[in-house]
C-alpha positions as CSV (number, residue, x, y, z in Angstrom):
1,X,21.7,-3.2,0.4
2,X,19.2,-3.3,-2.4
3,X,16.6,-0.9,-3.2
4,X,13.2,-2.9,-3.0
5,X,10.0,-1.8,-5.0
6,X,6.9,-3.3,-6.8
7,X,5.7,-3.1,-10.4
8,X,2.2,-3.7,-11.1
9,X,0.8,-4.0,-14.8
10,X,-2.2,-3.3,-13.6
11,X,-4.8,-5.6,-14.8
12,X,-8.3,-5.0,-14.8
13,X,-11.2,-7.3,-15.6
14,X,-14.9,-6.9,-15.2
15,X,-15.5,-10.8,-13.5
16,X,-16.4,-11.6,-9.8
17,X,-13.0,-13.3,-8.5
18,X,-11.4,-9.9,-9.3
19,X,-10.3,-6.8,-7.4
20,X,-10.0,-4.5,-10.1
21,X,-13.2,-4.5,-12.2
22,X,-12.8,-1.3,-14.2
23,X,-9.8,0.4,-15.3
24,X,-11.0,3.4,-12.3
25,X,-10.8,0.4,-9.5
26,X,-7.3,-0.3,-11.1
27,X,-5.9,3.4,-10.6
28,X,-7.5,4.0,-7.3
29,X,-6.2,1.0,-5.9
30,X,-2.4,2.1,-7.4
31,X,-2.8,5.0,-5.9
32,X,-3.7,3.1,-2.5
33,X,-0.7,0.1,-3.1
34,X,2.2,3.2,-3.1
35,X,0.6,4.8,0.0
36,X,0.8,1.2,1.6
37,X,4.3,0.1,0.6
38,X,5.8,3.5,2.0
39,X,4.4,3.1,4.9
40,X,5.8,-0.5,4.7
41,X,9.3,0.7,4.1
42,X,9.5,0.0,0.6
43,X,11.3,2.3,-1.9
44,X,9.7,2.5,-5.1
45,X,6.7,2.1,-6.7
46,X,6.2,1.3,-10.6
47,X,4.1,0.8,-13.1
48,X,3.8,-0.8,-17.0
49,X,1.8,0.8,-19.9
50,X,0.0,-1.5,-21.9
51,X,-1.7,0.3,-25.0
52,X,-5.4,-1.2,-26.6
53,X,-5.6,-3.6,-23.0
54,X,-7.4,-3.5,-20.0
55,X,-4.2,-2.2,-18.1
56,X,-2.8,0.5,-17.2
57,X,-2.1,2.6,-20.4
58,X,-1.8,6.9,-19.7
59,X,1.2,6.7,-16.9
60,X,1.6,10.5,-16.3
61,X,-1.9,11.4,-14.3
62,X,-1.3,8.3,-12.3
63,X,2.5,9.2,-11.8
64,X,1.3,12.7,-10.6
65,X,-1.0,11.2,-8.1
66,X,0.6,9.0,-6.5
67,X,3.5,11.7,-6.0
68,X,0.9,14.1,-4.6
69,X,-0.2,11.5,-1.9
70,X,3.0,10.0,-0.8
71,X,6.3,11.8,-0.2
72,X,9.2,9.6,-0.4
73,X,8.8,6.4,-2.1
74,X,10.1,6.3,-5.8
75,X,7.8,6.7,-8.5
76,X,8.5,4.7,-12.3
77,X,7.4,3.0,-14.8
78,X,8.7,0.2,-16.1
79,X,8.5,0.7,-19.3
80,X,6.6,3.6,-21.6
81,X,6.9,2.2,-25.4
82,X,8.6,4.7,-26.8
83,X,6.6,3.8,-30.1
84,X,3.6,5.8,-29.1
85,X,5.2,8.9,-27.7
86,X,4.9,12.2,-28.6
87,X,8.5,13.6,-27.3
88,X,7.8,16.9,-27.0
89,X,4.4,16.0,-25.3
90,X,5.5,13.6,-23.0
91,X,8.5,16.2,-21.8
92,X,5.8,18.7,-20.5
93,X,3.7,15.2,-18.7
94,X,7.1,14.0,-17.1
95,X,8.4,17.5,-15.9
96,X,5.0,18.5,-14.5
97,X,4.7,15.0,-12.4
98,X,8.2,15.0,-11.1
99,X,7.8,18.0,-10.0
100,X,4.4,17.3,-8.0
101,X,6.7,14.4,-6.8
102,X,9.5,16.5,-5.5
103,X,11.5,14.9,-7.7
104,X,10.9,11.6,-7.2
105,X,10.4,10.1,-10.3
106,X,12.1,6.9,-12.1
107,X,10.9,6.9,-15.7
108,X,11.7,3.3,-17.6
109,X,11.3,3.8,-21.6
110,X,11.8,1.2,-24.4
111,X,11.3,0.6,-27.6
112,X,8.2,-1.8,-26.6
113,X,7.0,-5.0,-26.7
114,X,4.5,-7.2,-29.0
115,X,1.0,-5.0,-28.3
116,X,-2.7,-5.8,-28.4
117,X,-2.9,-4.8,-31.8
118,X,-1.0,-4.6,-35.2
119,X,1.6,-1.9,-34.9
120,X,-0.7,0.0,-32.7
121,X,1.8,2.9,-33.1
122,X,0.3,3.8,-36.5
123,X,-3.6,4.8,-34.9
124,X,-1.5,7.4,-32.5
125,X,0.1,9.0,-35.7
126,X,3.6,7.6,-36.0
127,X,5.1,5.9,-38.5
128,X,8.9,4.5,-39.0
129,X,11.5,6.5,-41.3
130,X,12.2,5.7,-44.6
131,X,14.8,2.5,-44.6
132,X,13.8,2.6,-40.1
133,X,11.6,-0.3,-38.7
134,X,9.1,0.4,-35.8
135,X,12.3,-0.1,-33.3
136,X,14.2,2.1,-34.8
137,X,11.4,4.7,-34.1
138,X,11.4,4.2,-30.6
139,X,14.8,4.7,-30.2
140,X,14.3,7.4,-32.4
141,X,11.8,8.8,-30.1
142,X,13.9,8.1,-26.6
143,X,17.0,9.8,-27.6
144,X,14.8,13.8,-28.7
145,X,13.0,13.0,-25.6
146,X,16.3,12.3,-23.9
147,X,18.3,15.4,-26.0
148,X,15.3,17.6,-24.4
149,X,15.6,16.7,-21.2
150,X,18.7,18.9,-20.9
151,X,16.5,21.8,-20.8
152,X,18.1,23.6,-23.7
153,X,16.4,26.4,-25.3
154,X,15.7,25.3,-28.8
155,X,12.4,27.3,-30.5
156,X,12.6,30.4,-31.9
157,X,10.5,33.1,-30.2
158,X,7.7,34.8,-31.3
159,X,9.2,38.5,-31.4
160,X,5.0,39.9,-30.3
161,X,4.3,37.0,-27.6
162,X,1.3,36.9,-25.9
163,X,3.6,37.1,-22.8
164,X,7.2,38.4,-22.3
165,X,10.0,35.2,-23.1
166,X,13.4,35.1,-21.2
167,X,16.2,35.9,-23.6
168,X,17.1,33.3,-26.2
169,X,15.8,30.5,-27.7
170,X,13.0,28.6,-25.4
171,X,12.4,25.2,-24.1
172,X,9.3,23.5,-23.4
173,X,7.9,23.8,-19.7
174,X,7.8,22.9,-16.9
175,X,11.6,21.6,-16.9
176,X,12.1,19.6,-14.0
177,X,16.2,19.7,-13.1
178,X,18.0,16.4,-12.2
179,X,15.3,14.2,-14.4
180,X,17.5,13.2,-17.4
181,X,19.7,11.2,-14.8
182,X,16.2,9.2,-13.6
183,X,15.2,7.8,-16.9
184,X,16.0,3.9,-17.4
185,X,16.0,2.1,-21.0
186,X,14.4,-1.4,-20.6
187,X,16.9,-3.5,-22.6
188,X,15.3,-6.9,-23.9
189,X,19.0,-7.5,-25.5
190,X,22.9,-7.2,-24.7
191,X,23.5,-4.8,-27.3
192,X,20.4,-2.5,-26.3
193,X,21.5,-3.0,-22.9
194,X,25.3,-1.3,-24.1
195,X,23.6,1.1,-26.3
196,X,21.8,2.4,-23.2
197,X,24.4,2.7,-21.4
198,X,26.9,4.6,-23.8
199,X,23.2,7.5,-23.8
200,X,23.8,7.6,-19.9
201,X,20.3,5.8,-19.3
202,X,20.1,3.5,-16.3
203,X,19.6,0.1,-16.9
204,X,16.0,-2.3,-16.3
205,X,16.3,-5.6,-17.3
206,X,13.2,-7.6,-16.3
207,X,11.9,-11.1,-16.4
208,X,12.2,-11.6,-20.4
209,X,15.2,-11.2,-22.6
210,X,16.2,-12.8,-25.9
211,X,18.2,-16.0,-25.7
212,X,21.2,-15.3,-26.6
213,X,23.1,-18.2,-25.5
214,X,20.3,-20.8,-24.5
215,X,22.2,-20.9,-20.7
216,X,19.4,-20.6,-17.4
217,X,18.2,-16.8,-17.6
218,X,19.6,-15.7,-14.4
219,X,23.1,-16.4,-15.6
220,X,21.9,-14.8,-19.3
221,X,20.5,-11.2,-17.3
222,X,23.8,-11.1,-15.2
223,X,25.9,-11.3,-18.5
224,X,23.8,-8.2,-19.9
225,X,24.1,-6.4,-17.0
226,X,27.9,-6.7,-16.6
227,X,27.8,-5.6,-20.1
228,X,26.1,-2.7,-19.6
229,X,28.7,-1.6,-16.5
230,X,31.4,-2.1,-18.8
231,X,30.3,0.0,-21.7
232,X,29.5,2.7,-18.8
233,X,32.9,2.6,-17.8
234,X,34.1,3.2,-21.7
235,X,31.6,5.8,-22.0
236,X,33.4,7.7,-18.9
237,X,30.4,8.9,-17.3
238,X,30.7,10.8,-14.4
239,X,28.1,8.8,-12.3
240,X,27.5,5.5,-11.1
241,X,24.7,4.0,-12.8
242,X,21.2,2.1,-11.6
243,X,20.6,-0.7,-12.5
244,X,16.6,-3.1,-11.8
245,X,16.0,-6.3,-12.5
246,X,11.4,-7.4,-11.9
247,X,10.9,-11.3,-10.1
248,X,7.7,-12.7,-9.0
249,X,8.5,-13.7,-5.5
250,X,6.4,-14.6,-3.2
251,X,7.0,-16.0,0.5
252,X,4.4,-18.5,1.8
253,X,3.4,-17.2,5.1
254,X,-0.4,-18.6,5.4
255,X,-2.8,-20.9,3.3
256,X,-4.0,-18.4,1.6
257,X,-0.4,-17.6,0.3
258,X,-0.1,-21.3,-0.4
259,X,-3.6,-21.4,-2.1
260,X,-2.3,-18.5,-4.9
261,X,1.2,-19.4,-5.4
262,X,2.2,-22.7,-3.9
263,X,1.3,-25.0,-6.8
264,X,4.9,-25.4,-8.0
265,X,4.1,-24.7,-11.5
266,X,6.8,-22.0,-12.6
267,X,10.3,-23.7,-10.8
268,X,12.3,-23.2,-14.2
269,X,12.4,-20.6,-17.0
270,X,10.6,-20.5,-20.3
271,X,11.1,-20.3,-23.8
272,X,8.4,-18.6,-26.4
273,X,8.8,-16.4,-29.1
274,X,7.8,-12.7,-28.8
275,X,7.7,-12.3,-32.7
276,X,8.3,-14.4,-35.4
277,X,12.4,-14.2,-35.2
278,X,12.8,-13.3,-31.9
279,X,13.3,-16.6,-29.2
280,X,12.7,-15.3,-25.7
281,X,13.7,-16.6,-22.1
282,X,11.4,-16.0,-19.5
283,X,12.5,-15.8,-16.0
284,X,11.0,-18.3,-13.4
285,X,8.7,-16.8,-10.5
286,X,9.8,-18.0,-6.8
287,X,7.2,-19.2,-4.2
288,X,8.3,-20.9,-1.3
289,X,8.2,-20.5,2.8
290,X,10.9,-18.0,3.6
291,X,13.8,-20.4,4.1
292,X,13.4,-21.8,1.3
293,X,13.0,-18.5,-0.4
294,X,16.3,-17.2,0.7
295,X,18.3,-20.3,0.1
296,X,16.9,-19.7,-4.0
297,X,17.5,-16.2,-4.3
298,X,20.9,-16.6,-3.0
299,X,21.7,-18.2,-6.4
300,X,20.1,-15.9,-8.3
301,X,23.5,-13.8,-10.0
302,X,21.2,-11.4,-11.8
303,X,19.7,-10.0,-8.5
304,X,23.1,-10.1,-6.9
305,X,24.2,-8.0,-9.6
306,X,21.3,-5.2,-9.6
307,X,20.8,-2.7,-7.5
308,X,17.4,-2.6,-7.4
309,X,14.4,-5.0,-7.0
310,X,10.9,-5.2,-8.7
311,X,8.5,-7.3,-7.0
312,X,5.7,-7.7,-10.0
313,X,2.4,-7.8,-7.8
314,X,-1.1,-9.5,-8.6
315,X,-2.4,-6.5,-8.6
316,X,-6.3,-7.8,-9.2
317,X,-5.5,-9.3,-5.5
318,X,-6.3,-6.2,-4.2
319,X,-4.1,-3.6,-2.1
320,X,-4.6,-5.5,1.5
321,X,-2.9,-9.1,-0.2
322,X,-0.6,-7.0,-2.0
323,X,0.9,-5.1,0.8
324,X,1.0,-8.0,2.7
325,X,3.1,-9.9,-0.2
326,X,5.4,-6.8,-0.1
327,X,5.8,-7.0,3.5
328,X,6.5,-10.2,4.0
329,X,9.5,-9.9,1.4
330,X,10.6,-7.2,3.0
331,X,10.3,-8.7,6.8
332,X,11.2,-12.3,6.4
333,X,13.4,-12.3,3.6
334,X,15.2,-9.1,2.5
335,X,17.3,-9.2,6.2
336,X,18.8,-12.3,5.5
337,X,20.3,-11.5,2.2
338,X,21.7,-8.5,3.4
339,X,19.2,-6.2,1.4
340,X,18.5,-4.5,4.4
């Protein structure tokens, strides 16, 4: 059984062959894809931030939203950068959406990927420690936010408060109990991937990692995620951990299906470079009429490996083609692999 959600990076575009024409077409419509996949049966829905892009870029309103209007489906992103978070801001944003969601939320974090801009970071007000790169400073970043998600009293109170304080030293509010077990580190890496574990973070691995041993990049994710289970294990935590891996999949059920995706052009994975030191595998997408479908995912040892699945959607498709891509995956393909 497998957990089975989408993640949209919500794209928006002012041109006629698009769905999402403004960046309020793109939230409404988010809001409207989540109400549609739990109704469809699907269990989570998730969303990138994209600073300085025509995507979606402030998660937390959206989050709160989209909790407010469904009531079971997961709620995540996947992932925050890290980079451009204020800790102690973002603890009062994720507490105060969690619990509008009931406590539903699945927060994914990371140190971030190349942006829009040159270290964009540094027009939000942050800048690496002396002898720390920008990396460095998002980890930086994850592990206060993560230290405050214990809920520990930490700030000295002001002895003539405006209002009375409980005793001792307080916390920021609202605190929002059971959250610091939701919050996922999206490891690029093997080591990031163990380094996540050993902070208790669950694990999202998506369709890019560095190449780290130039083998296909289903077999390279499986690796990191074994990995990570391992140094969970040493790190003796007392639950078991998460653990997502994002595909583009896509069964072809009608021509227009076969008009989007079945061209045939992304079969195999690819290699680019996401800075100037860094060589990156990309994972391929999979489009194909369900029996063919299930036969390639079978092979797939990353998804066998995870827990959960991210279905990245086309989101400037619209909510109706969307839904109906989600569906189908869920209908015609997910039974016969045993995820449901």
């Amino acid at each position: 059984m497998k957990k089975i959600g989408f993640l949209s990076f919500g794209h928006w575009t002012p041109s006629s062959q698009s769905q999402t024409r403004s960046a309020a077409d793109t939230l409404l419509q988010s809001i409207e894809l989540a109400v549609a996949a739990e109704q469809l049966g699907a269990d989570g829905a998730y969303f990138r931030v994209h600073h300085f892009a025509r995507q979606l870029a402030s998660p937390f309103p959206l989050l709160a939203a989209v909790g407010a209007k469904t009531s079971r489906i997961e709620i995540g992103t996947a992932v925050i950068d890290m980079r451009y978070e204020n800790p102690l801001y973002m603890i009062e944003d994720a507490g105060a959406a969690d619990l509008i969601a009931g406590g539903r939320l699945q927060l994914g974090i990371s140190r971030g990927s190349p942006e829009q801009v040159i270290d964009g970071w540094r027009y939000f007000g942050y800048r690496p420690a002396e002898g720390q790169n920008d990396s460095d400073m998002g980890r930086r970043h994850a592990e206060v936010f993560l230290d405050l998600l214990t809920g520990q009293g930490f700030a000295q109170p002001n002895p003539r408060p405006m209002f009375p304080n409980p005793p001792g030293l307080l916390r920021l509010e609202p605190h929002s109990e059971g959250l610091r077990e939701r919050i996922w580190w999206g490891a690029g890496s093997n080591d990031t991937a163990v380094w996540a574990a050993g902070l208790g973070m669950n694990l999202q691995s998506s369709t890019l990692k560095n190449d780290e041993t130039g083998e296909a990049f289903h077999v390279q994710q499986a690796a990191q995620i074994r990995a990570y289970r391992a140094a969970w294990k040493e790190a003796g935590h007392a639950r078991e951990p998460r653990v997502s891996v994002s595909r583009s999949i896509f069964a072809l059920m009608d021509d227009r299906d076969r008009s989007y995706f079945g061209n045939g052009r992304e079969e195999g994975d690819q290699i680019g470079f996401i800075d100037e030191r860094t060589r990156a595998i990309f994972g391929r997408s999979y489009a194909a009429e369900p029996d063919i479908l299930i036969e390639q995912l079978r092979k797939d040892e990353a998804i066998a490996e995870a827990d959960t699945l991210l279905l990245t959607v086309p989101n400037q498709l619209g909510v109706a083609y969307n839904a109906h891509a989600i569906e189908a995956i869920l209908t015609h393909v997910a039974p016969a692999l045993g995820w449901r």
